[in-house]
C-alpha positions, 0 to 999 in steps of 0.5 A, a space after each residue: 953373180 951370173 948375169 946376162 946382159 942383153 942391148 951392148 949399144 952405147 950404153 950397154 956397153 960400158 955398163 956391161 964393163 963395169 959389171 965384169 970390173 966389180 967381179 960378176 960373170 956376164 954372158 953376152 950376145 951381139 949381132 956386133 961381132 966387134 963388140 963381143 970380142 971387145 966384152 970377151 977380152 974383158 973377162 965375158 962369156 960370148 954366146 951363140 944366141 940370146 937365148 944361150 945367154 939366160 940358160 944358167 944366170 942369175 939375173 937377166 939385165 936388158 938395155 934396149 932401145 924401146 918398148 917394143 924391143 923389151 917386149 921382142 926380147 923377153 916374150 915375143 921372138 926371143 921368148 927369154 921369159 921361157 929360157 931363164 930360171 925361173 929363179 933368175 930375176 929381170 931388171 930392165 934398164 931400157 928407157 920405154 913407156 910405164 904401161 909398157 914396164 907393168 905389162 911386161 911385168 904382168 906377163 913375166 908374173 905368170 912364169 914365176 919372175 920377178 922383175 924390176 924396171 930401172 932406167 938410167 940417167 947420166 949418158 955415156 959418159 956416165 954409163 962409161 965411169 960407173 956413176 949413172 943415176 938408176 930410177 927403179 920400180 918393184 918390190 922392196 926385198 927384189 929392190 935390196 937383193 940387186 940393189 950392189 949390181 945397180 950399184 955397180 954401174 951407178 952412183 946413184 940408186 933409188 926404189 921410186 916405186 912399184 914397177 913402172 915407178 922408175 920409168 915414170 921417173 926417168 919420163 920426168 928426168 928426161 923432160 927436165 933435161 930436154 926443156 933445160 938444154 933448150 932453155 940453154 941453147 936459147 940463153 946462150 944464143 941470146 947473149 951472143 948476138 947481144 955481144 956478150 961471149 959465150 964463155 963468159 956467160 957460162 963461167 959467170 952463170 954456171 955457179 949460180 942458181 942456173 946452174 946445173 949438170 945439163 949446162 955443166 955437160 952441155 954448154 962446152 959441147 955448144 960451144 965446141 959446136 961437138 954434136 957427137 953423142 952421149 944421148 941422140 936427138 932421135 932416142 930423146 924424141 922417143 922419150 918425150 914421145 913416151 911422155 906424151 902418151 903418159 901424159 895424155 893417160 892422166 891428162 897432164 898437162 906439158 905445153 913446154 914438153 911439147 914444144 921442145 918435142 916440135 923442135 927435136 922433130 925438126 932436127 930429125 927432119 934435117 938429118 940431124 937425129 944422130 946427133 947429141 941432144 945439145 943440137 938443139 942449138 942448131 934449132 937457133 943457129 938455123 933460126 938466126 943465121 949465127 953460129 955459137 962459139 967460145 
C-alpha cells in the first residue's frame, strides 16, 4: 500500500520503520534532514514537501503532537485534505482532543474522506518493537480495510467506536497510566523511608494484584533515577489537559486527574517536562528530600 506518513517525532519514527518492515511503499517528509535520511536508508521515498507526500497514496497516516497540528496539517496551512485522493483514506494516530477528531472528520467528509482516528499506547519502546495498542474510532468497513497496517506496528487493534471513539479512549488510558505512576511513585518512596529496599518492593508486589505494565516499565527507570523519555512529562500535561476539557463537556467528575495534572504542572515548572513521566518520582524526592534507589 502507498502510505504518507506525516509527524517522524519519537514515535513516528520507528512506526514509520515498521511500516516499510511489513512491505508498504511510504512517502515522507521532515523539516529533520537527519531523520529522512534515516527513513530514505530504510526503503522510504523522501519528499520536497508534505503536500508531495499525499499526491499519489493510499493512505495518509498523521502522527503529531496536538490538535492544532492535526488541523494545520490537513486543512490549515498544509491543506493536504485538497492534495490527497480523494480515494486516500486518513487515520490520525496523534494523541488530541475527540471534538477535535469529529470536527476534522466533518470537514475531511465534505471532500469526499473517509478518516478514522487511532491513537496509540505503548511509547517508545512500544512504537519501536511493533507491538503498541491502537484504540480506534470510524466506520466498521474503513476500520477492516486498515485494520493489517494498524497491525503492522501494533499488537493490539480495537474499533472503539465512531470517530472520536478511539481518543475518548486513549483519554481514559493515559488517566489510568498517569494516576498509576503516581501511586507508584508515591509507594515506593514510602516504603523506603519505612526501610524496606526498593527492589524488594518491586519484586514482591510486581507479581500480584498491584502489578501492571506501568510498574513492570516504570519502577527500573525510578529506581535507575533514568528520566530519559519514552513519554515526556509535557506530552502527558497535554493529554490530561485534554481530559479536562473532555470531562468538563459531560460533567465527569476526575478529582484524581486533576491532581496528578497539578503535579506534572509542577515538574514543567522546575525544567523538567522533558523528561519521562516516571519523573513524577522527582515530585516526592523534591518533597522528602530523599532520592529513591535499588
Amino acid at each position: 500500500m502507498k502510505i504518507a506518513f506525516i509527524g517522524l517525532g519519537i514515535m513516528g519514527k520507528p512506526m514509520a520503520k515498521n511500516l516499510l518492515k511489513a512491505g508498504h511503499q511510504l512517502f515522507v517528509y521532515d523539516r529533520n534532514q537527519a531523520t529522512i535520511d534515516e527513513l530514505s536508508a530504510a526503503g522510504a521515498t523522501a519528499c520536497a514537501s508534505s503536500s508531495d507526500t499525499v499526491r499519489d497514496v493510499d493512505l495518509v497516516i498523521t502522527m503529531l503532537p496536538n490538535s492544532p497540528h492535526v488541523k494545520s496539517v490537513m486543512l490549515e496551512d498544509d491543506k493536504l485534505a485538497e492534495k490527497m485522493p480523494k480515494t486516500a483514506v486518513f487515520i490520525d494516530c496523534s494523541s488530541i482532543n475527540p471534538v477535535a477528531s469529529r470536527e476534522i472528520a466533518a470537514e475531511l467528509a465534505k471532500h469526499g474522506i473517509e478518516m478514522l482516528d487511532a491513537p496509540v499506547s505503548g511509547g517508545q519502546p512500544k512504537a519501536v518493537d511493533g507491538t503498541l495498542s491502537f484504540m480506534v474510532g470510524g466506520k466498521e468497513e474503513i476500520f477492516n480495510r486498515f485494520k493489517p497496517v494498524l497491525e503492522a506496528m501494533g499488537s493490539s487493534v480495537v474499533l472503539c467506536g465512531d470517530v472520536g471513539a478511539g481518543n475518548v479512549t486513549k483519554l481514559c488510558n493515559q488517566t489510568i497510566v498517569a494516576v498509576n505512576i503516581a501511586a507508584l511513585a508515591e509507594a515506593m518512596q514510602m516504603g523506603q523511608m519505612c526501610g524496606v529496599e526498593p527492589q524488594k518492593i518491586f519484586e514482591a508486589i510486581r507479581g500480584g494484584l498491584a502489578g501492571s505494565t506501568v510498574m513492570n516499565a516504570k519502577a527500573p527507570m525510578m529506581m535507575d533515577q533514568n528520566f530519559q523519555p519514552g513519554f515526556r512529562i509535557d506530552l502527558h500535561i497535554k493529554d490530561l489537559n485534554n481530559v479536562v476539557d473532555a470531562a468538563k463537556a459531560v460533567d465527569a467528575p476526575i478529582p484524581l486527574t486533576q491532581a496528578v495534572l497539578e503535579m506534572m504542572k509542577v515538574l514543567h515548572h522546575d525544567g523538567d517536562g522533558s523528561c519521562d513521566h516516571s519523573a513524577l518520582l522527582k515530585y516526592y524526592q523534591k518533597l522528602t528530600g530523599e532520592v529513591l534507589h535499588h
